[in-house]
Steps between C-alpha positions, in 0.01 A plus 500: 500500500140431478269607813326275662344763714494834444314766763303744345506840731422870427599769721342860447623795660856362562641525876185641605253307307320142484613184414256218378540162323327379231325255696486744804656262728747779570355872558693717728535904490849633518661762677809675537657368824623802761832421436480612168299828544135309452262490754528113562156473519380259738347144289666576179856351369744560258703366239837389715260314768333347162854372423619410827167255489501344165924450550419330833219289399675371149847407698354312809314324241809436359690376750205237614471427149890385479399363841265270343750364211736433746207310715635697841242617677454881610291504783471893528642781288498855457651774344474840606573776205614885461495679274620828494508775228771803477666751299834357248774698484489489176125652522144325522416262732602126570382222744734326794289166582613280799377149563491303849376167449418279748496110484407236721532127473809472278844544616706802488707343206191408298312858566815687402544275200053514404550913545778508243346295256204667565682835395683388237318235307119602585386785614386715212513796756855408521562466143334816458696710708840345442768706360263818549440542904658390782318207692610404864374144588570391848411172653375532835 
């Protein structure tokens, strides 16, 4: 594979540290949210909201993307991420994602059909994760 993009970001101090990209367009502090024992300080993120983002963003652009090949015409969309992060049984920690994606303008039939593609054939997120974490995508 050769990149055609490739994001550039350093992170120092790890949960509780900075984040900044090469061209600063992203610079966030982190935290440890509450529900891991951090103090979920107000303003800052973390790495699973990070995630959640850039998996939402690069699959509703895939969807209107296949959209656009298949000249139907999406005249809203969404999709709404989590991502959560647990102990394995087998020790360490592993992600659960769940996607609900919304689409308007399109049929039932032809969302269902631009969401699977969309997961199968697109997504790098998808592609990614596939065969190492459980994704739930629901159409709603």
């Amino acid at each position: 594979m050769s990149a055609v993009y490739t994001a550039d970001v350093t992170v120092t101090g790890g949960r509780e540290g900075h984040a900044v990209s090469s061209d600063k367009a992203l610079d966030v502090n982190l935290s440890l949210p509450k529900e891991m024992g951090g103090p979920g300080t107000p303003g800052t993120t973390n790495p699973e909201q990070l995630f959640a983002a850039g998996y939402a963003a690069c699959f509703e652009s895939a969807v209107r993307f296949l959209a656009g090949q298949e000249k139907k015409k999406i005249t809203a969309s969404s999709v709404h991420a989590r991502v959560g992060v647990g102990p394995r049984a087998a020790g360490g920690f592993e992600l659960t994602i769940s996607l609900e994606v919304s689409i308007d303008g399109v049929s039932r039939a032809e969302a269902e059909q631009l969401v699977r593609d969309a997961h199968h054939n697109l997504c790098p997120y998808s592609h990614a994760t596939r065969g190492n974490l459980d994704v739930q995508i629901k159409l709603v």
